[in-house]
GUZA-389546 format. One record per residue (C-alpha): residue number from 1; x, y, z. Coordinates in steps of 0.25 Angstrom, whole numbers, plus 2048, in hexadecimal, padded with zeros to 3 digits. Each point is the difference from the previous one (the first is absolute). Example, Ala and Ser with C-alpha at 12.3 -4.5 7.8 and 13.67 -1.06 7.14 Angstrom:
% residues 2
  nr  xx  yy  zz
   1 831 7EE 81F
   2 806 80E 7FE
***
This chain:
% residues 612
  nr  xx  yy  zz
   1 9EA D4D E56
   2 7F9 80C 7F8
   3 7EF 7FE 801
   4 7FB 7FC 7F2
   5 7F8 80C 7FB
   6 7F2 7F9 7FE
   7 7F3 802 802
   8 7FD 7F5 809
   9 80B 802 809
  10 80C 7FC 802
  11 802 7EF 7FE
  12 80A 7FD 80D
  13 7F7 805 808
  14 7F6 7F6 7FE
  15 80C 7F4 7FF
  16 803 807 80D
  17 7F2 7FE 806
  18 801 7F0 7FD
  19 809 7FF 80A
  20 7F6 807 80B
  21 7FA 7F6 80B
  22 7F1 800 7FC
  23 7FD 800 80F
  24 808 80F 802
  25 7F6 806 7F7
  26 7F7 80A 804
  27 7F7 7FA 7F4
  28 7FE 7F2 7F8
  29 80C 7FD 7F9
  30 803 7F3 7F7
  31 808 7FC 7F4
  32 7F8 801 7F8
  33 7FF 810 803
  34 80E 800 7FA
  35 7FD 7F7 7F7
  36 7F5 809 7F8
  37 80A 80D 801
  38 80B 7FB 7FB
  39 7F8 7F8 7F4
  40 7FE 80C 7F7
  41 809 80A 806
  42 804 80B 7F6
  43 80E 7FD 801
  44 7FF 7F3 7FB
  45 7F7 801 7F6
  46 80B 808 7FB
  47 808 7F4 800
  48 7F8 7F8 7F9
  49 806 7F7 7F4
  50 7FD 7F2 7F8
  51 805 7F7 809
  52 7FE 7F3 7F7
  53 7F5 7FC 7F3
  54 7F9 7F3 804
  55 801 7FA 7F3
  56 7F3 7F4 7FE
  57 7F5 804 7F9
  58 7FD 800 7F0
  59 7F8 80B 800
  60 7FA 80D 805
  61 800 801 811
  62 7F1 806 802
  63 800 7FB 80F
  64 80A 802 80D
  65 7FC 7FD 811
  66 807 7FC 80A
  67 7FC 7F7 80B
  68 7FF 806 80F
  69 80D 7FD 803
  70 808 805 7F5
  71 806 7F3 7FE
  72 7F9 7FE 7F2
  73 7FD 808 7F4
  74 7F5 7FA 7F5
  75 7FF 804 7F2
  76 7F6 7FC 7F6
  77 804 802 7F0
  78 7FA 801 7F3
  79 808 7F1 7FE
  80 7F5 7FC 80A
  81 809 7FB 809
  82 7FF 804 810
  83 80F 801 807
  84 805 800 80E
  85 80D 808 803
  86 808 7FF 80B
  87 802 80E 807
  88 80E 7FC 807
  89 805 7F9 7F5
  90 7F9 809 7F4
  91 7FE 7F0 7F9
  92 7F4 7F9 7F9
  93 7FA 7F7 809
  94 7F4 7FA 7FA
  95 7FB 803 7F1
  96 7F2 7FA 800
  97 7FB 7FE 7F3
  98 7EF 805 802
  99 7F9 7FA 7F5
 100 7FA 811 7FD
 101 801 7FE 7F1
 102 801 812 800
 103 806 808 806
 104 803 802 810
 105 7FB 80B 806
 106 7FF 800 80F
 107 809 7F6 80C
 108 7FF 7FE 80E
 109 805 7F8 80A
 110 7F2 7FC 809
 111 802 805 80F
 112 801 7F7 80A
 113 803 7F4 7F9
 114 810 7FF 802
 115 801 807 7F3
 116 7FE 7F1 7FA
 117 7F1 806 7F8
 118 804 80A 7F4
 119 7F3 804 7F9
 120 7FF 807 7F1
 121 7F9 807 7F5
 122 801 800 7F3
 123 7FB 805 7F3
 124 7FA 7F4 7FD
 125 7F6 804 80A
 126 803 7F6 80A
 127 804 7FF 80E
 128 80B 7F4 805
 129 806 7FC 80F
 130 80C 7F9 801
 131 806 7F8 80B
 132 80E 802 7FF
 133 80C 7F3 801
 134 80B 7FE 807
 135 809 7FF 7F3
 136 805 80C 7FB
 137 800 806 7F2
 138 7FA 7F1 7FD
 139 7F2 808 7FB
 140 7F7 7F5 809
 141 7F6 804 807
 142 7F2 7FB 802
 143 7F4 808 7FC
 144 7F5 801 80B
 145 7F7 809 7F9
 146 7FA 806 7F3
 147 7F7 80A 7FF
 148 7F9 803 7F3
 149 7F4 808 803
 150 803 80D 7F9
 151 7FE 803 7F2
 152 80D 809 7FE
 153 80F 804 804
 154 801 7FF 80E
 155 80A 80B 805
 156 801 802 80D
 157 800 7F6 80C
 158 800 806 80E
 159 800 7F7 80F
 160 7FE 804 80E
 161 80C 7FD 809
 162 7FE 7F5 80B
 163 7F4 7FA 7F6
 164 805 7F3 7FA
 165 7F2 7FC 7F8
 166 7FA 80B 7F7
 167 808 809 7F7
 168 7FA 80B 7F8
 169 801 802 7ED
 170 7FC 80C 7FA
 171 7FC 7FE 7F0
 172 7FE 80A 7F6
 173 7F2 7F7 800
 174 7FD 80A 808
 175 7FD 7F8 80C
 176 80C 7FE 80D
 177 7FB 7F1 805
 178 805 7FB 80D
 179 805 7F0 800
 180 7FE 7F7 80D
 181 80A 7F5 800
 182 7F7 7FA 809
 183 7F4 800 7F9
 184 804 7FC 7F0
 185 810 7FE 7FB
 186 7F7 7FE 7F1
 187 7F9 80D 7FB
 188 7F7 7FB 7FA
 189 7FB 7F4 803
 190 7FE 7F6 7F6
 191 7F4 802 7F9
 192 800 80E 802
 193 804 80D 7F9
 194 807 80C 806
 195 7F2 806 800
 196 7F9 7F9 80D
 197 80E 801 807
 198 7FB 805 80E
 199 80E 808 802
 200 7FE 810 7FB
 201 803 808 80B
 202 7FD 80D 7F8
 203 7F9 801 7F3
 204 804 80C 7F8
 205 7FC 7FD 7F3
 206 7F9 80C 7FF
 207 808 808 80A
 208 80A 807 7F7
 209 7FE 810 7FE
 210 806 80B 7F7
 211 7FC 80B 80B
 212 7FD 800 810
 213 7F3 806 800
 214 7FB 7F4 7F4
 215 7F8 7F4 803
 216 809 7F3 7FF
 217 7FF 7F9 7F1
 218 808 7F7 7F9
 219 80B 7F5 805
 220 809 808 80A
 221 80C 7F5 7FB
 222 808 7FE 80E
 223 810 801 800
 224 805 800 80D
 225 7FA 7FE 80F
 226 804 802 80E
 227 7FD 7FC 80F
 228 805 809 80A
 229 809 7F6 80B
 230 7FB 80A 80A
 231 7F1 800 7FC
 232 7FE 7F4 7FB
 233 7F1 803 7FD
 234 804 80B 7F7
 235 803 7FD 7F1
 236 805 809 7F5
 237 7FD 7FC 7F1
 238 804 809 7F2
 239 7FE 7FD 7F4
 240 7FB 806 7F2
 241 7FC 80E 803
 242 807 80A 80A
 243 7F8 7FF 80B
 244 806 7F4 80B
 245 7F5 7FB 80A
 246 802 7FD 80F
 247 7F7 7F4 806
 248 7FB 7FC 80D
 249 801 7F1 800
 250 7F6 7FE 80B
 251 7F7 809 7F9
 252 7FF 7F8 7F2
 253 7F4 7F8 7FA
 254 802 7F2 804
 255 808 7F8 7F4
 256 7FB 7FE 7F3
 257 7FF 7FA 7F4
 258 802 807 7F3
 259 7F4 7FB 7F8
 260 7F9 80E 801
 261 807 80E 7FE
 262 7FD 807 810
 263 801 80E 800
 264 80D 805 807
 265 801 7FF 810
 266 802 80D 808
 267 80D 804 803
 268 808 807 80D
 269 807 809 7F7
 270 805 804 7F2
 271 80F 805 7FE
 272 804 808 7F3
 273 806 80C 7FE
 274 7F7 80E 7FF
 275 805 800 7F0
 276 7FE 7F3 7FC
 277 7F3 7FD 809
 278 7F8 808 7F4
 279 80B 7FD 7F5
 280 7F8 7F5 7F9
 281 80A 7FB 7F6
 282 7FD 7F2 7FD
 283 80F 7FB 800
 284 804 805 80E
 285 7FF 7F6 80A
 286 807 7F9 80C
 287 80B 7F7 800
 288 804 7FE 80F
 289 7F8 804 80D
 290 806 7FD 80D
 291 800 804 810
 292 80B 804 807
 293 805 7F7 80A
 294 7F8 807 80B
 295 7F4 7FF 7FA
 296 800 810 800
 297 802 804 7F3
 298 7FE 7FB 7F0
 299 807 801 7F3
 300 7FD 801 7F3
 301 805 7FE 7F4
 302 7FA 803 7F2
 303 802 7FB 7F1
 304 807 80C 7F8
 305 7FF 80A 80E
 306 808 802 80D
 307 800 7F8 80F
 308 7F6 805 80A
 309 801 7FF 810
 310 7F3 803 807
 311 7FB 7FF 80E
 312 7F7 7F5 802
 313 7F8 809 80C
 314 7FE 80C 7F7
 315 7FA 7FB 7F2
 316 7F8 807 7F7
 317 7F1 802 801
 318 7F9 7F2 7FF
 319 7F3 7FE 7FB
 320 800 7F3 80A
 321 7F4 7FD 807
 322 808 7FB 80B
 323 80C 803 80B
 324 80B 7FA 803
 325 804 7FA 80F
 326 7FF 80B 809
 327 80F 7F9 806
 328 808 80A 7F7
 329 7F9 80B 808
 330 804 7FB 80B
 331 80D 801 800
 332 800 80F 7F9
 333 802 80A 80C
 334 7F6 80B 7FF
 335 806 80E 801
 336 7FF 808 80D
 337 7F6 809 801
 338 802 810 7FD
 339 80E 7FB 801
 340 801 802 810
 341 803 7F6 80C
 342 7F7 7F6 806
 343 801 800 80E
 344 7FE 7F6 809
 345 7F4 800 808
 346 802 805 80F
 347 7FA 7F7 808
 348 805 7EF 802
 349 7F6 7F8 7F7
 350 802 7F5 807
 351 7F8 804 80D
 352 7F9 7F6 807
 353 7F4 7FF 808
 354 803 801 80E
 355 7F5 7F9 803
 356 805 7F2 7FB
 357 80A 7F9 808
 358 800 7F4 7F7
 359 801 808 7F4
 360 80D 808 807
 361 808 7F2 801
 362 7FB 7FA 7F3
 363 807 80E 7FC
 364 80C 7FE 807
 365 802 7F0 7FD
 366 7FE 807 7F1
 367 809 80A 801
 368 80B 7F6 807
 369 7FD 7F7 7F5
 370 803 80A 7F6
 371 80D 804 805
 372 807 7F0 7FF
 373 7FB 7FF 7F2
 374 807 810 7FD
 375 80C 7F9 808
 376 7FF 7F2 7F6
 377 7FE 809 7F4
 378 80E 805 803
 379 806 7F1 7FF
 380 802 7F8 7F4
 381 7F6 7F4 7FE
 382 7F6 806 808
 383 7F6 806 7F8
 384 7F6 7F7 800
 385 7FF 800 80E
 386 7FE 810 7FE
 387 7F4 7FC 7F5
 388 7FA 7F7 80A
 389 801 809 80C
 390 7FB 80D 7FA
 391 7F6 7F9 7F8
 392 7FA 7F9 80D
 393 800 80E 808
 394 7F8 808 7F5
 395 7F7 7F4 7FC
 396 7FC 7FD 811
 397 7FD 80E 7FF
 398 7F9 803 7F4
 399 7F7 80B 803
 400 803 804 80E
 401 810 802 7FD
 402 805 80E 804
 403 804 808 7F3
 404 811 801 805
 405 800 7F2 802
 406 7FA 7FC 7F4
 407 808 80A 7F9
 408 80D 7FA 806
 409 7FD 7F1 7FE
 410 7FD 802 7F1
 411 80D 809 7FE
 412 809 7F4 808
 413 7F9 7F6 7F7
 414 802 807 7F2
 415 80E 801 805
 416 7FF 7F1 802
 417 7F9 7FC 7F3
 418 80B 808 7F7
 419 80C 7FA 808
 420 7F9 7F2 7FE
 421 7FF 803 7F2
 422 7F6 7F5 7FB
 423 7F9 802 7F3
 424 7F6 80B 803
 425 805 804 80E
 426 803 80E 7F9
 427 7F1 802 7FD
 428 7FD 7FA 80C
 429 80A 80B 807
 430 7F8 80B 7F9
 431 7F2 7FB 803
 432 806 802 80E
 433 808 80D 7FE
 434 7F2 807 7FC
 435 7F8 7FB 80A
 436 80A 807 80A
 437 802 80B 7F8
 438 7EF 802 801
 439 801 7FF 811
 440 80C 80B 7FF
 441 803 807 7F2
 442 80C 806 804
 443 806 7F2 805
 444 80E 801 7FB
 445 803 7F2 802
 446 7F5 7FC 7F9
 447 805 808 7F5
 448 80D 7FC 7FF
 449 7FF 7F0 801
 450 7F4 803 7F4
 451 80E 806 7F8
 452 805 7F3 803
 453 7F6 7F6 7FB
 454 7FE 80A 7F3
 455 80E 800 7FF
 456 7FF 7F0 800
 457 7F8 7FF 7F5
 458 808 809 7F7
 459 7F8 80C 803
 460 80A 80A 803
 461 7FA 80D 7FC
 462 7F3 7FE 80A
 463 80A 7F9 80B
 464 808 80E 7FE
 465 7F4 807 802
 466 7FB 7FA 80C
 467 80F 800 806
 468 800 810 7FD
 469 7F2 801 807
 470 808 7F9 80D
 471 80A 80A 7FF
 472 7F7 80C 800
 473 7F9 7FB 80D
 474 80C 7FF 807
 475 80D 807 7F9
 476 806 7FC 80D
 477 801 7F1 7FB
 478 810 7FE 7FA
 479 7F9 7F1 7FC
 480 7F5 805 7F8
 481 80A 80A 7F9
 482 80A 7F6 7FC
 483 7F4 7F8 7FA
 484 7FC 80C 7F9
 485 80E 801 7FA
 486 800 7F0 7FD
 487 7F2 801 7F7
 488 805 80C 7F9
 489 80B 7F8 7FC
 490 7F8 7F3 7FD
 491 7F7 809 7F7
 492 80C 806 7F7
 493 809 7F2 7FE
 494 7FC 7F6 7F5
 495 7F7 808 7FA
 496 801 7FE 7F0
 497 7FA 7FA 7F5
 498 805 7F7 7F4
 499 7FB 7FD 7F3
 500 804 7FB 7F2
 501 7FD 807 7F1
 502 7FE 7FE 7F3
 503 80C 807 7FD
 504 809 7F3 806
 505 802 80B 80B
 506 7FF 7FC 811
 507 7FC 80D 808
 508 801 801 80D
 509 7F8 80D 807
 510 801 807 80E
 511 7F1 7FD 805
 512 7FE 80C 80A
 513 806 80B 7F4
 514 7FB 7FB 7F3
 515 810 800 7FC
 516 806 7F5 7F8
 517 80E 7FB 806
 518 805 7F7 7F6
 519 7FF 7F9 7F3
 520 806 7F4 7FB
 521 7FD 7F8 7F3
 522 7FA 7F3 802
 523 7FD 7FB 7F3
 524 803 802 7F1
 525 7F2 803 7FE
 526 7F5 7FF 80C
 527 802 7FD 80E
 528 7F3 7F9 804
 529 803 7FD 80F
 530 806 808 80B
 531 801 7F7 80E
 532 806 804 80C
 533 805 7F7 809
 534 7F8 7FD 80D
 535 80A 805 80A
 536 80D 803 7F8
 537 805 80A 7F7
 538 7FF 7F7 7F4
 539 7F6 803 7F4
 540 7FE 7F6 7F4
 541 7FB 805 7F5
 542 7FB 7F9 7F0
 543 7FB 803 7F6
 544 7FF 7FD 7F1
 545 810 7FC 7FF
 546 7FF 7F1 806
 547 80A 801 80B
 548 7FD 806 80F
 549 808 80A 807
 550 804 801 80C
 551 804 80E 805
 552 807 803 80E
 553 808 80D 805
 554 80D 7F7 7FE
 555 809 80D 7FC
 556 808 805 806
 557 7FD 80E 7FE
 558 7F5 808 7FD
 559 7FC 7FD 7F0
 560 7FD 80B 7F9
 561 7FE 7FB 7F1
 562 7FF 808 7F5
 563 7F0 7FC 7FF
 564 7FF 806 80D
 565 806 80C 7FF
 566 7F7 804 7F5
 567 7F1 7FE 806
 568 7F9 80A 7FA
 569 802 7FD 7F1
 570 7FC 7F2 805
 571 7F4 805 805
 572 7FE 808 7F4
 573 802 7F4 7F8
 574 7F6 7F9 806
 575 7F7 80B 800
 576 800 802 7F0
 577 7FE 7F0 7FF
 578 7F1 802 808
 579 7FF 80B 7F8
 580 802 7F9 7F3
 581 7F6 7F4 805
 582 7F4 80B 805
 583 800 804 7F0
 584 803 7F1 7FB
 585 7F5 7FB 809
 586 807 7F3 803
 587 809 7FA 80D
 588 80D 803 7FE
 589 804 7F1 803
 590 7F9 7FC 7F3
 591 807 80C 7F9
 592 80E 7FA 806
 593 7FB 7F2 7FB
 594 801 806 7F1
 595 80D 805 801
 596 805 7F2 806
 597 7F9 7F7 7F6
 598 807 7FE 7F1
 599 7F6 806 7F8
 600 803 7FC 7F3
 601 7FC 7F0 804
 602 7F4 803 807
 603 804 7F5 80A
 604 803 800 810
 605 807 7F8 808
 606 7F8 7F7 80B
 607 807 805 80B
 608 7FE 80F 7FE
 609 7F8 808 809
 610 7F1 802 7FE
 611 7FA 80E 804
 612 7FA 801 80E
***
């Protein structure tokens, strides 16, 4: 069969891999390593269709997630209505009716919780959890929490995987509060106004700015929020000007109440493009933030501009007063020096006294003990024992140790740690693989099983950097040079980025060349929403028509449809309409809102869209 022509290699090959017994290969391998080549692979985004229109709501679809598994799709309308979908069966499950008298803005399903917790936002400034029932379509479902501490529409609701009890709202109050199911399932309490609610994580009532270099003033009004599922400490908000913020959580003022204005905590880092970082136009501003499913990178996207991909690592100057964790340092390799070879020193350093028969058998029973747990490491179900026994050898012999022992039992138990795979065993791996790479730097196992715990957490650009370092210590290694070819290949697949216009257009972009693949319509008018599935290569996307659509590369050849053949005077187009809002000095969504409504009765329907 002849190879598909695209840029991330041809497709059977990775079908082929699936079928590859994990313990053949000279490198991690799972499903799931399939799984995220083939997802968005180029050849079948050029497959994509509408699949099927899930018909239920009454109004505008503002609000798309799925839950971890992909089993269930959440939509919240402008009907104030939340449904569940059925993924398999592309049905309405449950249709709850939330009590938001406004619009829905933001839904999600609350982690950990068998996806039985749904939590919303909504213009009417409130935030609502729901318990789902076991009827289906029925709309019962018991309210466990309301929360009514801010002042004005909540836009944006963000949760941290495996945490059940607290969930995240952004408002264009200009403050993100963080809600404890725990502590209150009533905000605020009785007797009480918004005002004394001891819940604002950040206060940026007076954060907004029209340029970098200017001091915060005015309310920075929030629209969207994010927390990195890598870094869970880290927090992305965006709102009313162009600049979005990045937050160290452990590094925030304990919570507050919103009684008194604070001035605006430091942040990590601030993102914006070099020509709109200085722009100060008052109707630019954010409507999305989000990280990338490694944590490693952030996009953008802008009221009335273009989408933006930034690397979280190499921000722009910060006036913080503060740095972040010095963790991401540690897994970045430093380059080698003047560009020559290390070499290996040419004495053992591992030489021990002579003098010391009692230190030459506690050696050898070390060395001996050493060997069984490489031998364990080698058999499944036996990396604990490999934790325990290396942990014992380099803990009885703290100081006294000898350098290639200590080196070796830390290399064996990283190797241990990423084939255990507990959460955080790949940290703990590379805690280990640094500490051995600082007793020998040129230590190519070191290297090579700190590709594979970056690789593990996503991180296949460092893992691909460390692996190439292996290779160019030893060129002899056939292993490390298949690893090498495996990250390159990790690095190219998947990579692109969706988002929806106010044009009723879907684009679909090639992340690594800026080039835009595909383009689909989505809506008669604006497509809100752009969600791709967790593990599939399924997207839904919504907007101001009330139906969802589901899209999946269902055809059976290549679509090439007329919209698609003609992407530059679709860019064009789109570039006159900012043009044209620059000059007017208003959002384009509130100049599409005027050719929607019927002028000559003055009168809108309750289920339209409101601006964002």
């Amino acid at each position: 069969m002849k190879p598909l022509k695209s840029p991330d290699g041809n497709i059977f090959k990775i079908f082929d891999g699936r079928s590859i017994d994990p313990l053949q290969m000279p490198y991690p391998y799972s499903d799931q390593d399939a799984y995220s080549k083939l997802q968005m692979h180029s050849s079948l985004i050029e497959q994509l269709e509408l699949e099927k229109e899930l018909e239920g709501h009454q109004g505008c679809v503002n609000a798309l997630a799925w839950n971890s598994k992909g089993s269930l799709l959440v939509s919240g309308s402008d009907d104030t209505r939340v449904n569940i979908w059925s993924y398999a069966s592309k049905k309405l499950l449950h249709s709850i009716e939330t009590g938001h008298s406004t619009n829905i803005f933001c839904c999600k399903f609350v982690p950990e919780t068998g996806d039985e917790l749904v939590v919303s936002g909504a213009g009417d400034a409130e935030v609502r959890v729901f318990r789902l029932s076991q009827s289906s379509t029925s709309g019962s479902s018991q309210q466990t929490a309301v929360f009514r501490c801010h002042s004005r529409r909540v836009k944006k609701i963000a949760v941290e995987e495996g945490n059940p009890h607290v969930v995240w709202s952004a408002s264009e109050d200009g403050t993100l509060r963080q809600h404890d199911f725990r502590e209150s399932v009533l905000c605020p309490a009785g007797g009480s106004t918004n005002q004394e609610c001891r819940n604002v994580l950040l206060d940026l009532r007076s954060g907004a700015k029209k340029f970098l270099a200017d001091p915060p003033r005015n309310i920075l009004a929030l629209k969207s929020c994010d927390i990195s599922t890598t870094r869970p400490h880290q927090l992305l908000v965006g709102g009313s000007d162009a600049f979005a913020r990045l937050y160290d959580r452990r590094m925030l003022p304990p919570l507050s109440s919103s009684r008194k204005p604070s001035k605006p905590p430091p942040c990590v880092c601030y993102f914006c493009p070099a020509h709109l970082s200085d722009y100060g136009r008052s109707s630019l501003h954010l409507t999305h933030v989000t990280f990338s499913p490694n944590g490693e990178e952030i996009l953008l996207s802008y009221s009335g501009e273009h989408v933006y991909l930034m690397d979280v690592n190499n921000g722009q100057d910060s006036t913080a007063k503060y740095t972040a964790s010095d963790l991401p340092k540690r897994m970045i390799l430093s380059p080698v020096l003047n560009g020559t070879k290390a070499t290996i020193p040419s004495q053992p350093i591992d030489i021990v006294n002579p003098g010391s028969t009692r230190a030459l058998n506690w050696l050898k029973e070390c060395r001996e003990l050493l060997q069984d747990a490489q031998s364990a490491l080698e058999e499944d179900g036996k990396c604990l024992y490999v934790i325990e026994a290396t942990s014992e050898i380099l803990d009885a012999g703290r100081l006294e140790i000898y350098p290639a022992l200590k080196h070796d039992c830390l290399c064996t138990r990283a190797a241990a740690f990423l084939k255990r795979s507990w959460r955080n065993d790949s940290h703990m791996a590379i805690r280990d693989c640094n500490e051995a790479r600082s007793i020998n730097p040129v230590s190519v196992r070191a290297h090579i099983i700190m590709a594979d715990a970056l690789s593990q957490l996503g991180k296949h650009k460092d893992a691909l950097d460390y692996a190439m370092r292996a290779n160019f210590l030893d060129p002899t290694d056939s292993e490390v040079a298949r690893k090498v070819r495996f990250l390159r290949e990790q690095l190219i697949a998947g990579d692109f980025v969706a988002s929806g216009s106010d044009d009723g257009r879907w684009f679909i972009w090639h992340k690594r060349t800026g080039r835009l693949m595909k383009v689909l319509t989505g809506d008669e008018n604006v497509v809100n929403c752009v969600q791709c599935h967790p593990f599939d290569s399924t997207i839904a996307t919504s907007g101001i028509d009330s139906s969802i659509k589901i899209w999946n590369p269902c055809a059976n050849v290549p679509i090439i449809d007329s919209e698609t053949e003609d992407l530059f005077s679709i860019m064009a187009e789109n570039q006159h309409k900012m043009r044209q809002q620059r000059d007017i000095g208003l959002p384009f969504e509130i100049l599409q809102r005027f050719s929607m409504h019927d002028a000559a009765e003055g009168t809108v329907h309750p289920f339209e869209c409101t601006p964002s």
